[in-house]
N, C-alpha and C positions, 0 to 999 in steps of 0.2 A: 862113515865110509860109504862111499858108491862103488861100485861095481860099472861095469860096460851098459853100453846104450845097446838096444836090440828094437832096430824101426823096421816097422811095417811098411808096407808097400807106399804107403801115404804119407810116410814121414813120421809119422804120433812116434812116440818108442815107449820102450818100459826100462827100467833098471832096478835091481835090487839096492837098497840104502838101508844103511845100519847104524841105530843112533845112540851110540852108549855115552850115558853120564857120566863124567869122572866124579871120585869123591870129593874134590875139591880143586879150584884153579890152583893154587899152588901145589897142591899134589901131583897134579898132572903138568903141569908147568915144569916143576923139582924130577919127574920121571923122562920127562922129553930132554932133558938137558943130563939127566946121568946116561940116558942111550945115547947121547952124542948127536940126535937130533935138530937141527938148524931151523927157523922158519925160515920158505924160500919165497912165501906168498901170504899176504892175508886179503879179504873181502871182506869189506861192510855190505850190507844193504838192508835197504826197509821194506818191510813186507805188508798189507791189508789182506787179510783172509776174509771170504767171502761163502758162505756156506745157506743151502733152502732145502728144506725138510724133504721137501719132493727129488733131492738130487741124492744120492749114497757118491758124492763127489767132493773134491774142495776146490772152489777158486780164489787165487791171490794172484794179487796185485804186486809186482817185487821191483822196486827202485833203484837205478846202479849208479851209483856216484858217476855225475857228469854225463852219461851216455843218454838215462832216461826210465823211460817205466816198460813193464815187461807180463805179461797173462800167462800163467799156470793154470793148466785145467787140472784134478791130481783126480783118478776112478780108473774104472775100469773103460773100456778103450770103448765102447757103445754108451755110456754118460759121456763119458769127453767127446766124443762127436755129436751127441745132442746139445751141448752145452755150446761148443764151438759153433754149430748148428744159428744156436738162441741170440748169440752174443755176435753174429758174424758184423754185420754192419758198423761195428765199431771196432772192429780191428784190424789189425795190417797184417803182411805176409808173415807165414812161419817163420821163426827163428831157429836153427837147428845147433848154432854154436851155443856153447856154454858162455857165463856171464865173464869169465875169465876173459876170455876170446873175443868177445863182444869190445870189454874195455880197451884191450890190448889193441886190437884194429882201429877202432876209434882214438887212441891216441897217436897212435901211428899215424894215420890217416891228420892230425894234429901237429905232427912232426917232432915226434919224443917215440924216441926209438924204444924199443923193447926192453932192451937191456937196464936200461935207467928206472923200471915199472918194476916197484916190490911188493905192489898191494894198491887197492882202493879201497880210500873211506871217503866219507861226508865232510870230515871239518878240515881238511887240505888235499883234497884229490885234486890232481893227482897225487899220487907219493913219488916222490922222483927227485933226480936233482936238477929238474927243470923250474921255472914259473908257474905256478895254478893256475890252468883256464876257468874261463866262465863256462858256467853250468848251460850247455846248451841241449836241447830235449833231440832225442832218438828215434824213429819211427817204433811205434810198438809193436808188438811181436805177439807169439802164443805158440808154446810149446805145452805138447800134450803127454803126461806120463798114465802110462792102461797096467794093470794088474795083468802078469801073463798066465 
């Protein structure tokens, strides 16, 4: 679960994220469905973590079906600027939407409307009752999350 985004003056943000294991997909699957819970959206994406002794930071790499590849700095907000800092020449403007958003535009922008968009994965992105487009690559991004 995430919590709200809270940007600093520069963009970077922080948010609090909470990652509980279920005891088992069918447990939790079999619990989502006696609350009366629907899925309204699912995401794939692939990720390469990137991590140097010298940094108390993570960086990854994260892949979004059809859009393209995307920089996570993950520390505290002075690592994520040094890092940002290290890495700049190879990367492009900030991204501030989420990957939801990102896809969503970009299909649009495709001409498949919203409405028809239940999720992005890998082995038929889009999901939709559209045609699959080709995999065409995104400008890359860098979004920064700091420890508040």
């Amino acid at each position: 679960m995430k919590g709200p985004r809270f940007y600093s003056p520069e963009k970077e943000y922080s948010r609090i994220e909470i990652e509980i294991e279920p005891k088992s997909e069918e447990s939790i699957r079999r619990e989502l469905a006696c609350k009366r819970l629907d899925c309204t959206w699912f995401f794939e994406k692939r990720r390469t973590e990137f991590r140097a002794d010298s940094f108390e930071a993570f960086v990854v790499v994260d892949e979004i079906p059809v859009v393209g590849y995307f920089l996570e700095i993950e520390g505290n907000l002075d690592v994520v600027r040094r890092i940002t800092k290290l890495l700049a020449p190879s990367l492009g403007a900030k991204e501030t939407r989420n990957y939801k958003e990102l896809f969503v535009a970009y299909q649009e922008l495709s001409g498949i409307h919203r409405n028809l968009l239940r999720g992005a994965e890998f082995a038929s992105t889009p999901v939709s009752n559209t045609t699959a487009l080709s995999r065409i690559p995104f400008a890359t991004g860098q979004v920064g999350e700091f420890d508040a």
